[in-house]
N, C-alpha and C positions, 0 to 999 in steps of 0.2 A: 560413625562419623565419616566414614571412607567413603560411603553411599552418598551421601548430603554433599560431600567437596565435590564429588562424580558428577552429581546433578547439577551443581552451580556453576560449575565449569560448561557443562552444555551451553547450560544455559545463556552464561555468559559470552561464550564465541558464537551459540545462535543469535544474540543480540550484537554481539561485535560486525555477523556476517551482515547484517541487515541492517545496519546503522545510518547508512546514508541508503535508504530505499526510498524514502521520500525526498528524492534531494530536489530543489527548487522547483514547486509547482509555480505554472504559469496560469493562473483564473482569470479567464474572460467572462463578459457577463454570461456568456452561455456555454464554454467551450473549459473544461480542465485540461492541460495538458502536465505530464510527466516523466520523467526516468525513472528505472528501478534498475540499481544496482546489487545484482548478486552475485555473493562474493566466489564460487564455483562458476560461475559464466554460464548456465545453463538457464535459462529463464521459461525452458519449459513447464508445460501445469500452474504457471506463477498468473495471477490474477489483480487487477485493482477494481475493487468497489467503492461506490461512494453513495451513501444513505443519505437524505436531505432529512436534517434532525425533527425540523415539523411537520411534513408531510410523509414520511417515513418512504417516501419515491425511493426505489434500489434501483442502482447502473452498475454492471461487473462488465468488464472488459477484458481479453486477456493478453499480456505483455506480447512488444512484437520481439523478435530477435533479438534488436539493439536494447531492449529493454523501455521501449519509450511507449509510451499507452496515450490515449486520446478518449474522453468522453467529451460529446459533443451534444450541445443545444440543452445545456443542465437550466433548468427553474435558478433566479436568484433565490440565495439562502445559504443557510450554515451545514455542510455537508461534513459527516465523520469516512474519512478515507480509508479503506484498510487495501496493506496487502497481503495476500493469502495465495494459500495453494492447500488443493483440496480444503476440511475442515480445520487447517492450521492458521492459525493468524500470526505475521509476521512482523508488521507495524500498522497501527492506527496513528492519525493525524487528523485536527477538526481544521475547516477550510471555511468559509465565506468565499459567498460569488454573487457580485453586486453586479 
């Protein structure tokens, strides 16, 4: 049972640290912009990707300092956002870009 509370508790302040990672995306019809806040300040290895769900097109980008990323000149469509670092996935978010 100790293990299990151990795990959820991670778990849980790994989701606390990442809570606002996607905070206010700005979609242009070609251009996503964002911040990502992490809760250590260190935004090295942190990455945002964005798949476009029909044409399965992949864009990683990787965060600047300030935390703010830019993919530009996206296809309109419905794109699933993640942020990651290495193979960890930190937050997904589905986006439209008309």
């Amino acid at each position: 049972m100790k293990n299990n509370l151990s795990k959820t508790f991670k778990r849980s302040l790994a989701a606390a640290a990442v809570c606002s990672v996607l905070t206010t995306n700005i979609a242009f019809a070609d251009d996503l912009l964002g911040n990502v806040t992490i809760s250590n300040g260190n935004n090295t290895g942190y990455q945002v990707r964005a798949v476009n769900d029909d044409t399965g097109q992949t864009r990683t980008v990787d965060l600047k300092e300030d935390g703010s990323y830019r993919l530009a000149k996206l296809p309109s469509g419905t794109y699933t956002v993640t942020v990651l670092k290495g193979n960890t996935i930190y937050a997904n978010q589905k986006l439209d870009l008309y």
